[in-house]
FILUMVEX-71541 format. One line per field, with one value per residue (C-alpha): residue number from 0; residue in one letter; x negated, y, z negated. Coordinates in steps of 0.02 Angstrom, whole numbers. Example, Ala and Ser with C-alpha at 12.3 -4.5 7.8 and 13.67 -1.06 7.14 Angstrom:
<atoms>
pos: [0/1];
code: [A/S];
X: [-615/-684];
Y: [-225/-53];
Z: [-390/-357];
</atoms>
This chain:
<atoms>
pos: [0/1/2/3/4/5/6/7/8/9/10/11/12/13/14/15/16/17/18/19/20/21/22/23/24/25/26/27/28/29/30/31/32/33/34/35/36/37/38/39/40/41/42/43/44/45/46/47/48/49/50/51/52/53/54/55/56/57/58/59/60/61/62/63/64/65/66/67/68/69/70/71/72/73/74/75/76/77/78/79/80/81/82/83/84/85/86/87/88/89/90/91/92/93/94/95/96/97/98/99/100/101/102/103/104/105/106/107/108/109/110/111/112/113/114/115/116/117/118/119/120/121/122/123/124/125/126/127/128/129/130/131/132/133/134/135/136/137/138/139/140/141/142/143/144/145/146/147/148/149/150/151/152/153/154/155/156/157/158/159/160/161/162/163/164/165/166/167/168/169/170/171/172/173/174/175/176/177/178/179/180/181/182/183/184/185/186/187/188/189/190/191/192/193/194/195/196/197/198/199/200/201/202/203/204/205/206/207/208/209/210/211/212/213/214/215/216/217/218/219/220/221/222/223/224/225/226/227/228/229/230/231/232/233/234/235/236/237/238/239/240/241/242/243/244/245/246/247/248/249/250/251/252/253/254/255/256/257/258/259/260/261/262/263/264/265/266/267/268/269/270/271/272/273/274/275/276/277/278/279/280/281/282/283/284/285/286/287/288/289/290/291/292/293/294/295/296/297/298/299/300/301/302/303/304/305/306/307/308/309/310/311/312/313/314/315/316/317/318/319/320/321/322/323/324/325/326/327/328/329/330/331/332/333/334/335/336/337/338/339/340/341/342/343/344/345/346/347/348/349/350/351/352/353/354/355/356/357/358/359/360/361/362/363/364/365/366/367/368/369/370/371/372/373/374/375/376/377/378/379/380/381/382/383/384/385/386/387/388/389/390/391/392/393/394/395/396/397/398/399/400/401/402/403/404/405/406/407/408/409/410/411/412/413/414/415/416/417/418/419/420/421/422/423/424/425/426/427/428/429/430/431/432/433/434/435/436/437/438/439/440/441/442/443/444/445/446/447/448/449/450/451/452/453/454/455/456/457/458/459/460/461/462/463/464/465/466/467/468/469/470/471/472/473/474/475/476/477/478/479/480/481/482/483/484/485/486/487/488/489/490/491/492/493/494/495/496/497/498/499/500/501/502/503/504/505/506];
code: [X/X/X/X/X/X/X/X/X/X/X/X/X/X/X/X/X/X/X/X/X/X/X/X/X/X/X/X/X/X/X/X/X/X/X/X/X/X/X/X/X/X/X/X/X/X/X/X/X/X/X/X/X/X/X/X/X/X/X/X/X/X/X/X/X/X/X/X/X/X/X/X/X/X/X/X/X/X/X/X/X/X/X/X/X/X/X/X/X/X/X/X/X/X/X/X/X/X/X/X/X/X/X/X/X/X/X/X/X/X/X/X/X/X/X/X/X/X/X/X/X/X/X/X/X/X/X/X/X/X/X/X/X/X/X/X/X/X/X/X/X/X/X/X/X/X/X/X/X/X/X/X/X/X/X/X/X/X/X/X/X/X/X/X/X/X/X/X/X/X/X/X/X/X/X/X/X/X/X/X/X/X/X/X/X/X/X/X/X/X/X/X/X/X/X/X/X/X/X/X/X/X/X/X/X/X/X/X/X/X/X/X/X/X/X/X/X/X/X/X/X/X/X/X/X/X/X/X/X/X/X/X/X/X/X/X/X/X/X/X/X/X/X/X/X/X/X/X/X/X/X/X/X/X/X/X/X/X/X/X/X/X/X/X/X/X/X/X/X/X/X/X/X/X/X/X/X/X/X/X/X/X/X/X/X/X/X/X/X/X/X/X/X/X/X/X/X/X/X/X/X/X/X/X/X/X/X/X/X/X/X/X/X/X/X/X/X/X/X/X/X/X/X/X/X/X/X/X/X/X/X/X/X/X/X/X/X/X/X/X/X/X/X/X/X/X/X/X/X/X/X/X/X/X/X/X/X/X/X/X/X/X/X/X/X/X/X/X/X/X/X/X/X/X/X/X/X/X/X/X/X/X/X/X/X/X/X/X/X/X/X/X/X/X/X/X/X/X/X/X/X/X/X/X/X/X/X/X/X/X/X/X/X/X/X/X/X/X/X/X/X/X/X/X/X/X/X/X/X/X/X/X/X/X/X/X/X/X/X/X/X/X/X/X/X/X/X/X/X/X/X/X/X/X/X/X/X/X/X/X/X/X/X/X/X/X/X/X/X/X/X/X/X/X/X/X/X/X/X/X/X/X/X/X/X/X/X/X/X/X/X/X/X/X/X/X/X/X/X/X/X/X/X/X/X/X/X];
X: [1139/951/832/751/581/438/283/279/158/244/414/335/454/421/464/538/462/609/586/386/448/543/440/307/416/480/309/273/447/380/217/96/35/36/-157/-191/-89/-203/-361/-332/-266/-415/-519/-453/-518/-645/-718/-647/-748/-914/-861/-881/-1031/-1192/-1251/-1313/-1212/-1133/-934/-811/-666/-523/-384/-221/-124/-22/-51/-117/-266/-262/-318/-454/-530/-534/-641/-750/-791/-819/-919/-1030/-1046/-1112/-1247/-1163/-1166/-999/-932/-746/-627/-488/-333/-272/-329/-382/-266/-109/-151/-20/30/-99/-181/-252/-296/-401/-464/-532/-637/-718/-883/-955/-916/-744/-762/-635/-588/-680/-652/-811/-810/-1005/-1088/-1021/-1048/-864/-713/-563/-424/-303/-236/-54/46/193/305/260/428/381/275/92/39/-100/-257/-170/-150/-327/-403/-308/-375/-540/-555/-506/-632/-764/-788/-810/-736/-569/-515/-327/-259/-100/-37/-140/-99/33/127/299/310/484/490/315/332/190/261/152/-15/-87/-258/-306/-358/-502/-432/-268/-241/-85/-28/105/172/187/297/397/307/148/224/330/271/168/141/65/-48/-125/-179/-309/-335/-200/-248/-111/-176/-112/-118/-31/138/202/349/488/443/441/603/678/601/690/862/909/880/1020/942/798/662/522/363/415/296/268/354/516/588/552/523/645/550/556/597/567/744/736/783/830/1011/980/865/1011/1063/1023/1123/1058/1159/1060/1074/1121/1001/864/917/847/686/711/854/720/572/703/748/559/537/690/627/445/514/571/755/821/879/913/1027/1028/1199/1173/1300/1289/1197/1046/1065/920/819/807/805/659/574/621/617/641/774/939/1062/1240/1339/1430/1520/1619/1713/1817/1677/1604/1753/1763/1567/1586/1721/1561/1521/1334/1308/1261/1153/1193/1085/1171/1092/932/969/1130/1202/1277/1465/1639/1612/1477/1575/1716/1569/1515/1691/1709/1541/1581/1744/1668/1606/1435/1273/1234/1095/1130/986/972/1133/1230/1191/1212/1384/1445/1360/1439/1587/1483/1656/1720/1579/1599/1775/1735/1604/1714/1861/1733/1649/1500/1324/1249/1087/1050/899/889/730/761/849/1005/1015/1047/1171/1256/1291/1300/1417/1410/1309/1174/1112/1134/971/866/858/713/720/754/917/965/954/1034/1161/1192/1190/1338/1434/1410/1420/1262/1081/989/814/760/600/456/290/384/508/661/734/919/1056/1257/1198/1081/932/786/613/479/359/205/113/101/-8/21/-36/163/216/246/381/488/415/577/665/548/589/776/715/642/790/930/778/759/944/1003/874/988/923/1013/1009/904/791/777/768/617/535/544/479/324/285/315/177/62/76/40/-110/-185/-154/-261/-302/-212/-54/89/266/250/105/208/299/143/44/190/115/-46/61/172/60/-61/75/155/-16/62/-45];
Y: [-343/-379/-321/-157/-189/-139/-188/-280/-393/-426/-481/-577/-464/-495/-354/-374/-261/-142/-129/-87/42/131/138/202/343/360/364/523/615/641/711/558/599/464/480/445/297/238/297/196/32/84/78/-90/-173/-102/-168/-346/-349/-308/-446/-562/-508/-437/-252/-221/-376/-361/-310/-330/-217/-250/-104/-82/47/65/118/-71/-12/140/43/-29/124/193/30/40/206/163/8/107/248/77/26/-119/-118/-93/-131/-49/-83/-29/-118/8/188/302/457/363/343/453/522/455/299/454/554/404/386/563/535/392/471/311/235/157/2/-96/-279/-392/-574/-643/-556/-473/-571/-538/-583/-555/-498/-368/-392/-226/-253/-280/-262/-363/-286/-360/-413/-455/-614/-574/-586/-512/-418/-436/-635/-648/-551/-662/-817/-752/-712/-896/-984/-879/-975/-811/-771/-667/-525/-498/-313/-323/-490/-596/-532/-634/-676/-620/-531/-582/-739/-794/-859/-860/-737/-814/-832/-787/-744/-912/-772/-831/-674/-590/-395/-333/-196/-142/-340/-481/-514/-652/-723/-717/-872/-946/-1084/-1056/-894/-967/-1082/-940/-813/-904/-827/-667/-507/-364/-202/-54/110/242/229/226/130/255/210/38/31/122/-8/-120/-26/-76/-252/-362/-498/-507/-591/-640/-777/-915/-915/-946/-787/-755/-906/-951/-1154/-1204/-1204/-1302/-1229/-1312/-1364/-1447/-1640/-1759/-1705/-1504/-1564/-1621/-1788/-1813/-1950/-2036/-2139/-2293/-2365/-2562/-2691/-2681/-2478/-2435/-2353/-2186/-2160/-2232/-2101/-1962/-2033/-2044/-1845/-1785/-1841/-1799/-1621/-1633/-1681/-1768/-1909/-1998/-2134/-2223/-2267/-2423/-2547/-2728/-2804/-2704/-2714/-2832/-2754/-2574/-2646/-2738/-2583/-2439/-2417/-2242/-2222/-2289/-2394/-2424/-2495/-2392/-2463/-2342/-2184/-2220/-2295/-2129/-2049/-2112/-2117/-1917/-1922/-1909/-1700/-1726/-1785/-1607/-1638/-1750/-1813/-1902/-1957/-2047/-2217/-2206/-2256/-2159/-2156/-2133/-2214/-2092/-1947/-1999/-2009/-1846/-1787/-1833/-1759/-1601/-1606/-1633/-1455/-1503/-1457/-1564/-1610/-1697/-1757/-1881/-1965/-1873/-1750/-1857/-1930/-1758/-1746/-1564/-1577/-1447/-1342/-1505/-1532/-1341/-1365/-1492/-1385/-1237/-1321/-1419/-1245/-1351/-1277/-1355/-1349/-1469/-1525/-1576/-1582/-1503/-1666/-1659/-1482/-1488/-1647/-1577/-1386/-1442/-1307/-1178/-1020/-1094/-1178/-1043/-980/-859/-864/-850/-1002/-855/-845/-1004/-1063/-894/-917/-1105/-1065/-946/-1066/-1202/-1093/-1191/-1151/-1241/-1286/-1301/-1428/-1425/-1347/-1170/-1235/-1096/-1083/-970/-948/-894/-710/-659/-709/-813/-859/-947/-1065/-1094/-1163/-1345/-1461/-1588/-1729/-1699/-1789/-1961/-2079/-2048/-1863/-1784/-1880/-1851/-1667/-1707/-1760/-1616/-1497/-1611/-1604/-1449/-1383/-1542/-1418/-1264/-1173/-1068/-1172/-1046/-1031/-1244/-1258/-1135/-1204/-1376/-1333/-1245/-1375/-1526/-1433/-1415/-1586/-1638/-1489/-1571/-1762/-1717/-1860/-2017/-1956/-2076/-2018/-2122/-2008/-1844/-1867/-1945/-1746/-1653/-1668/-1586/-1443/-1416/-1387/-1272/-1177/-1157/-1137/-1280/-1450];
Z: [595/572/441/531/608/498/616/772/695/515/617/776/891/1087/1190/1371/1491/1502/1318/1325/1447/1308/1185/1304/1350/1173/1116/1262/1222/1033/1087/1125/1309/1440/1453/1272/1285/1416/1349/1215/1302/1398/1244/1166/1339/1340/1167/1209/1338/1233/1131/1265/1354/1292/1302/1492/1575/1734/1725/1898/1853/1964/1976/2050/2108/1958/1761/1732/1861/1758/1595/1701/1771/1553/1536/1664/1613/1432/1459/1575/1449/1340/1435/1553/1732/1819/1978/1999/2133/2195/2267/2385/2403/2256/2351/2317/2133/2036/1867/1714/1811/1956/1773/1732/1897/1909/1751/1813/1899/1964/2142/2179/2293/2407/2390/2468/2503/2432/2255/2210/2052/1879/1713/1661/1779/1696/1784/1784/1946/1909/1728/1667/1762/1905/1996/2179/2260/2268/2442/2589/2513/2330/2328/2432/2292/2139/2230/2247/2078/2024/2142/2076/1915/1826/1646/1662/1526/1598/1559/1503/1579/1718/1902/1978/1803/1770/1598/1538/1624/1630/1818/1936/2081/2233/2129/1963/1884/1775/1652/1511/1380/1378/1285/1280/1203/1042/1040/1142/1296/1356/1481/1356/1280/1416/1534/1662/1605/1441/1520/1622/1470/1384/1215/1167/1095/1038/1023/937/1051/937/992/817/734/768/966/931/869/1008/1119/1055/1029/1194/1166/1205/1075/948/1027/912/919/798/658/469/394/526/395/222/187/-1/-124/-274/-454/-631/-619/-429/-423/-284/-310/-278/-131/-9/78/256/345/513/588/668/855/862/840/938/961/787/785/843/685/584/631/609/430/390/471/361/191/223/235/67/85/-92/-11/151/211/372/411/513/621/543/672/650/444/418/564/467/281/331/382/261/49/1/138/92/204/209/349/483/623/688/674/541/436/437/427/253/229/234/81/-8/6/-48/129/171/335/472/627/784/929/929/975/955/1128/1250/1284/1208/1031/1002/1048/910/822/849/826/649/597/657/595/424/418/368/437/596/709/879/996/1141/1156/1053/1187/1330/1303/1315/1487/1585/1417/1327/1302/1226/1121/1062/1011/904/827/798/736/606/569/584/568/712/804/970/1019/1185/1307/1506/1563/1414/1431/1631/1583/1436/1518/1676/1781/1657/1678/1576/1716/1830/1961/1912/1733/1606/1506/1338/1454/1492/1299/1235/1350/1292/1121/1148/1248/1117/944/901/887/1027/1036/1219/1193/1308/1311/1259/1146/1143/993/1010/907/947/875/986/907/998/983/1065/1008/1052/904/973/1074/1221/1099/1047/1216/1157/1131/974/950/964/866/714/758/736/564/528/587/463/318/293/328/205/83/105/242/411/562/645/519/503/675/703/531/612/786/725/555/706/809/665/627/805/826/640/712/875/1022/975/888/895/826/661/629/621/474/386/430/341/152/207/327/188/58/142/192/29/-52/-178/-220];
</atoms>
């Protein structure tokens, strides 16, 4: 079981849709009323908006016909009440309008116009025309209006999630608001975080409406997994005590591609002692010997040719974290490769073609880690995943990308981190998150494999391979956000003294 949730905020939970539904209602069934829920999403708008533009500036308020155009008609009321001149209107007709949002509607005294093609002149636009739960493709008056409201060049406050955006999935369903400002309410969703979702939200804002913690966590009681936005304080980095030496620190061992092959091994070396591993030893086929001595000096390097050479390389139980894969070659000697680390019961990283030479043999792979009772964690971008679970349901159409790495994490009793722009981060118990703390600087040759690094580092160090991986993910995008324009992959593991220490508050 989990620790029980505290605050949404202290323990980065996301809720799915369903589960912002229950704590909605939870929130009602103890004695909150719907309305004051929405007065006070209403509210939190409302004074995002006055942050954005001065006292007396023009506000478009678009509703729908659900509670999301509810919130908007609360804001519109309260920024007139402020001084600023509002413009509502209305998707649809104000009769249909039921329950709380036709409650909010009522209070609003001011005129209620319909949508037009050519939007009227605005300062900012609030967008409350339709809420996460938006399951259907936007289309007719609704996907005229989303499209006139990105050709109008006009800042975008988004209530709730931009119109057009999928909450749990973060899909564009027809067309989406390009949104300026996000608020959301209680936590964030899903498809906050998740491509294209992410790209379309501009800055996020949670806001507390009152719903209370007891609500919260029966929100989330129905929750198939614990879903949470991977961040400093969801894991804890090792720290170092008076009595810490090389020797308590763990031994990473990356095994090196042939000659010519050997540069990706040697950025993940490099990643996994920057992140404070004890020591590190590139295990390296003879032919590319001189090629890697000439190149590393902390890092130490012993010859490897084979299986059995590491068979009897892994006699020696301070090897406590193993990477496979970058450089390594694809094809059946780096599967018997793979087969002995994971049969050595040690804690394992396999990227690239690690991955690869297990293309659509993921149940094969999983044996291997089963039978080892290795602590595993793969790292592959979109094009190993589809190769290594190719024709199992992790592939499957449909699913949320939370899904499809949950799903392969079960299948191969490893934590998988699903790289991209959203890096998913799952594990075999349920648990996921999403990252989001990165930058596109990070798309460049050799990135991934520092991330590898980082992954066998800091589980060589002691920690849970979903607590490594997630560390990893979000240090490697600080690194990369720090670096800026220009980053190369040799830079990464060269930014983790400065992200280490101001997030340990050590010098």
């Amino acid at each position: 079981m989990h620790e029980p949730v505290k605050s949404p905020q202290a323990t980065h939970r996301l809720l799915t849709v369903e589960a912002m539904r229950r704590v909605d209602a939870a929130a009602i069934a103890v004695g909150t009323p719907g309305l004051t829920l929405m007065e006070a999403a209403g509210a939190a708008v409302a004074a995002r908006a006055r942050a954005l533009v001065p006292e007396g500036g023009r506000v478009l308020v678009l509703c729908g016909p659900g509670n999301n155009g509810g919130d908007g008609f609360v804001a519109a009321r309260l920024l007139d009440a402020a001084g600023y001149r509002v413009d509502l209107r209305l998707l649809g007709e104000r009769a249909a309008l039921k329950g709380d949002a036709a409650l909010a509607a009522e209070a609003w005294t001011g005129p209620v116009g319909a949508v037009e093609a050519v939007l009227p002149a605005a300062d900012l636009i609030i967008d409350a025309v339709f809420g996460a739960g938006l399951c259907r493709d936007l289309e007719g008056a609704a996907r005229a209006l989303v499209e006139a409201v990105n050709r109008s060049g006009v800042p975008v406050l988004a209530v709730d999630v931009p119109s057009g955006i999928d909450g749990d999935s973060g899909a564009v369903r027809g067309c989406a608001v390009e949104a300026t400002e996000t608020v959301t309410f209680v936590a964030l969703k899903p498809g906050h975080l998740l491509q294209p979702g992410r790209s379309h939200c501009g800055a996020l804002h949670v806001a507390e409406i009152g719903t209370g913690e007891a609500a919260f966590a029966a929100g989330l009681a129905g929750e198939t997994r614990a879903l949470f936005r991977n961040a400093p304080g969801l894991w804890a980095l090792p720290r170092l005590t008076v009595g810490s030496h090389k020797y308590t620190r763990g031994h990473a061992l990356v095994l090196s591609g042939p000659a010519t092959r050997t540069g990706a091994a040697r950025l993940a070396a490099r990643g996994a002692l920057r992140v404070g591993a004890g020591l590190v030893t590139m295990a390296s086929p003879a032919s590319a010997l001189a090629e890697n001595a000439a190149q590393i000096t902390a890092i130490m390097l012993r010859p490897c040719e084979n299986a059995d050479d590491l068979d009897d390389m892994l006699a020696d139980e301070r090897l406590n974290a193993l990477l496979l894969g970058p450089g390594l070659g694809t094809g059946p000697a780096t599967c018997d490769l793979v087969a002995v680390a994971a049969n050595a019961g040690r804690a394992l990283v396999l990227d690239a073609d690690a991955l690869t030479s297990f293309r659509s043999e993921v149940r094969t792979l999983a044996r291997h880690i089963r039978d080892g009772e290795a602590r595993a964690v793969l790292t592959p971008h979109e094009g190993e995943f589809v190769r290594l679970f190719s024709g199992t349901e992790a592939v499957a159409e449909g699913l949320t990308k939370v899904e499809r790495a949950a799903r392969a994490a079960e299948i191969a009793g490893a934590v998988v981190v699903l790289k991209g722009a959203d890096t998913v981060i799952a594990a075999p118990d349920g648990r996921a998150a999403i990252n989001d703390h990165g930058t596109p600087h990070l798309g460049t040759a050799g990135s991934g494999d520092v991330l590898g690094g980082l992954v066998a580092g800091l589980l060589a160090q002691g920690m849970e391979p979903f607590e490594a991986a997630c560390a990893a993910v979000w240090l490697h995008g600080d690194a990369g956000l720090r670096f800026g324009p220009g980053l190369i992959s040799e830079d990464l593991p060269e930014m983790m003294p400065a992200v280490l220490r101001d997030l340990t508050g050590r010098a």
